[in-house]
C-alpha positions as CSV (number, residue, x, y, z in Angstrom):
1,X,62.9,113.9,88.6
2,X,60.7,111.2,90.3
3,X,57.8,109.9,87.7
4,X,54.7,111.8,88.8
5,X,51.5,109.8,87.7
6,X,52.2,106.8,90.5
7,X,51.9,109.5,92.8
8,X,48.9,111.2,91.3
9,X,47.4,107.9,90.8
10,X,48.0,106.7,94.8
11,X,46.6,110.3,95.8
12,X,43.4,109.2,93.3
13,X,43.0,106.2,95.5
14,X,43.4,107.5,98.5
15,X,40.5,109.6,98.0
16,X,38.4,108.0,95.9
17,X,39.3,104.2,96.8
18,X,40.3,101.4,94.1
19,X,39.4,102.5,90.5
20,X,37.0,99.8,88.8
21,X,37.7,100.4,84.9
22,X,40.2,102.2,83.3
23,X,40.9,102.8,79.9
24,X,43.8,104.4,78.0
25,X,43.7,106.5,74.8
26,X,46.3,107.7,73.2
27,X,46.3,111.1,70.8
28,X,48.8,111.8,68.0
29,X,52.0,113.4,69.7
30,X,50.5,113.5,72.8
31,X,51.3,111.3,75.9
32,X,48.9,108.4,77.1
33,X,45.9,109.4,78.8
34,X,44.4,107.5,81.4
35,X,40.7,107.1,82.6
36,X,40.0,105.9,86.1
37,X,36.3,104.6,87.1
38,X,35.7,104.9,91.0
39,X,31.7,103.7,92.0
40,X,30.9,104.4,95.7
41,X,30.6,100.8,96.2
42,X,29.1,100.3,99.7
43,X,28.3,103.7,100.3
44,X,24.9,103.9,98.8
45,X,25.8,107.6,97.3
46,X,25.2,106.1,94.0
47,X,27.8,108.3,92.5
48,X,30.3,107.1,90.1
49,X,33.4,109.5,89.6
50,X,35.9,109.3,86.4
51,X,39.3,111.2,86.8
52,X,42.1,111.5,84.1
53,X,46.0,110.1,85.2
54,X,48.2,111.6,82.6
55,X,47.6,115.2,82.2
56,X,50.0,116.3,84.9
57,X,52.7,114.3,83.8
58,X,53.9,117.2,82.2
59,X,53.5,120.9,83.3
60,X,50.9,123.2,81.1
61,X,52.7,125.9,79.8
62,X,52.1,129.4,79.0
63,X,50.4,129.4,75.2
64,X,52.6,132.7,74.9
65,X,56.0,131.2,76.0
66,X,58.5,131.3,72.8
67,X,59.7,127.8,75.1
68,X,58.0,125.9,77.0
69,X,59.6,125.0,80.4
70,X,59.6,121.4,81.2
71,X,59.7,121.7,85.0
72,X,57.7,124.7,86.1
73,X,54.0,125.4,86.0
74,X,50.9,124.0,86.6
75,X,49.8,120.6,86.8
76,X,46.7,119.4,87.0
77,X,43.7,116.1,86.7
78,X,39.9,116.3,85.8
79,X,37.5,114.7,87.8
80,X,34.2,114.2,86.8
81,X,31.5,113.2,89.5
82,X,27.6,111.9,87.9
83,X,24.7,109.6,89.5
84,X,25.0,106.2,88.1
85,X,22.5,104.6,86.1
86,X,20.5,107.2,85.1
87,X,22.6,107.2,81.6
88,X,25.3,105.6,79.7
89,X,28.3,108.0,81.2
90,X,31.1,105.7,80.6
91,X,31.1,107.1,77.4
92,X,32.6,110.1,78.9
93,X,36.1,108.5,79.1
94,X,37.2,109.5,75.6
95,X,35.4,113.0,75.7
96,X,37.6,113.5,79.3
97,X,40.5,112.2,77.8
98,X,40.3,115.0,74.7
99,X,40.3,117.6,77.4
100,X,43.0,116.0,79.4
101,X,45.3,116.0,75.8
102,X,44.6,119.4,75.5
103,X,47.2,121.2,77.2
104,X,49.7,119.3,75.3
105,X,47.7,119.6,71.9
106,X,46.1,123.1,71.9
107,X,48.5,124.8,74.7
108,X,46.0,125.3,77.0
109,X,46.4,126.2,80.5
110,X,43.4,124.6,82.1
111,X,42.4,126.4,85.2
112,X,39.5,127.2,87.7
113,X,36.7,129.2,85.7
114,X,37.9,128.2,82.7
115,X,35.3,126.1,80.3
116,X,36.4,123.1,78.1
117,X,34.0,122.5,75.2
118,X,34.0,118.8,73.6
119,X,31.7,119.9,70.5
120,X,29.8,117.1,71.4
121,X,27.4,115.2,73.8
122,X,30.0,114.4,76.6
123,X,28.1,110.6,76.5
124,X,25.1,109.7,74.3
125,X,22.1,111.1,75.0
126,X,23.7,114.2,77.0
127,X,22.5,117.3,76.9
128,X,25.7,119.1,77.4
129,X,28.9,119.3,75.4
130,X,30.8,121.5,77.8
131,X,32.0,121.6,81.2
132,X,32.9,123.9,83.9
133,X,36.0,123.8,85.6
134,X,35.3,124.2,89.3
135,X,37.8,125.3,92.0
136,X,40.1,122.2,93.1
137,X,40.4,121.1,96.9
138,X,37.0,119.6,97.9
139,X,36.8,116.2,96.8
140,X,40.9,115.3,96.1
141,X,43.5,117.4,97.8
142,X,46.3,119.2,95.9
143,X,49.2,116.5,95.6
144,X,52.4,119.0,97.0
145,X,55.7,117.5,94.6
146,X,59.0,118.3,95.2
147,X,60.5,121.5,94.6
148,X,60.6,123.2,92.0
149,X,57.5,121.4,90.5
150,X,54.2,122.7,91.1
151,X,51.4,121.0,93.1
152,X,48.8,118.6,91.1
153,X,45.5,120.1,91.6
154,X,42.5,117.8,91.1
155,X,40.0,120.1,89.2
156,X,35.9,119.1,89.2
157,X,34.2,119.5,86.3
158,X,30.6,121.0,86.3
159,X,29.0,120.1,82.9
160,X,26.8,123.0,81.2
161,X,24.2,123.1,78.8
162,X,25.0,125.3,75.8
163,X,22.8,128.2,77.2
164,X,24.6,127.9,80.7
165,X,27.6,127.9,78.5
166,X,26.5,131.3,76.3
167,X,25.7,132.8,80.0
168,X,28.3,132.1,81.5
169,X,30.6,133.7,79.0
170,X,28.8,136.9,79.6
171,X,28.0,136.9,83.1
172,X,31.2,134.9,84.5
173,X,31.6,131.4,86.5
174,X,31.2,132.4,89.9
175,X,27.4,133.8,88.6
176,X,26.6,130.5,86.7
177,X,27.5,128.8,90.0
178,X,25.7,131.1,91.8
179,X,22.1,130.6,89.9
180,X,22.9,127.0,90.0
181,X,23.1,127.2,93.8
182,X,19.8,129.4,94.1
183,X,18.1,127.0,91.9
184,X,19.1,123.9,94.1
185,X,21.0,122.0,90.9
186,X,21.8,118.9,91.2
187,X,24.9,119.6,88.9
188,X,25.4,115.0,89.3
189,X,22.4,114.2,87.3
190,X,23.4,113.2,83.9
191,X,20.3,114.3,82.3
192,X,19.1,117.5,84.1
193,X,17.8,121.0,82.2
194,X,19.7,123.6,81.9
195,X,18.8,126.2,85.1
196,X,16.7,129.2,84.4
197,X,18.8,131.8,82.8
198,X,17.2,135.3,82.7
């Protein structure tokens, strides 16, 4: 079975061009995490993007499976897009590598809808401790592996606000993104209020 991660890590750069900073952490019984930084040097977007290489090195497995199956099921990255500058986000990288871990530490299957909470600010200063995982394809195209693995999917990450977080466990995902949309959020700014929840 090839090693997946050099291809996960060429797709990142095909997309996203050559990664600035990385950093590696490492969990108890776990598998290396990386952290990739990509700035839109050049581009005058002013967006900086972090995205995880590690978490599809192994499939996420069913949390009800009596065994996990090393080849089959989903595989999958986190990226992370914010406006640069505006606060000290690099200290995301070890709060996105905790998620990354957690398929292999709390046998989660991470998917679109789903939220990941950190229990903390996701970089200091942040007024959000959770995230949103938004539906893959937009911004990094599924990486198709060789059967019978499963496609890597490159899932964005929406950070929430503990109230959008409380809503959106009662109302759903698609009506958090919904009021975000009618409220013209700019879901990249690393210090925004949480949207009018009613």
């Amino acid at each position: 079975m090839a090693d997946v991660l050099p291809l996960v890590e060429a797709r990142l750069r095909s997309a996203l061009g050559e990664p600035d900073a990385r950093a590696a952490v490492t969990f108890l019984g776990t598998d290396r995490i990386e952290v990739l930084r990509f700035t839109d040097a050049g581009t005058g977007t002013g967006i900086v993007r972090y995205a995880t290489l590690g978490m599809s090195a192994q499939p996420m497995a069913d949390p009800t499976a009596v065994v996990a199956d090393p080849v089959a099921g989903p595989r999958a990255e986190l990226v992370l897009s914010v406006r640069a500058g505006a606060a000290d986000t690099d200290k995301v990288l070890r709060p996105l590598a905790v998620l990354a871990a957690s398929p292999q530490v709390e046998g989660l299957v991470v998917a679109p809808g789903a939220s990941l909470d950190v229990g903390d600010p996701l970089w200091p200063g942040a007024p959000f401790t959770s995230v949103l995982v938004a539906e893959p394809g937009g911004l990094v195209e599924d990486l198709e592996l060789d059967a019978p693995l499963d496609p890597v999917r490159f899932l964005p990450l929406l950070p929430m606000t503990p109230n959008e977080a409380a809503w959106k466990r009662v109302h759903g995902a698609g009506a958090l993104q919904e009021r975000w949309l009618a409220s013209g959020t700019d879901l990249r700014d690393p210090s925004r209020r949480s949207v009018t929840l009613d």
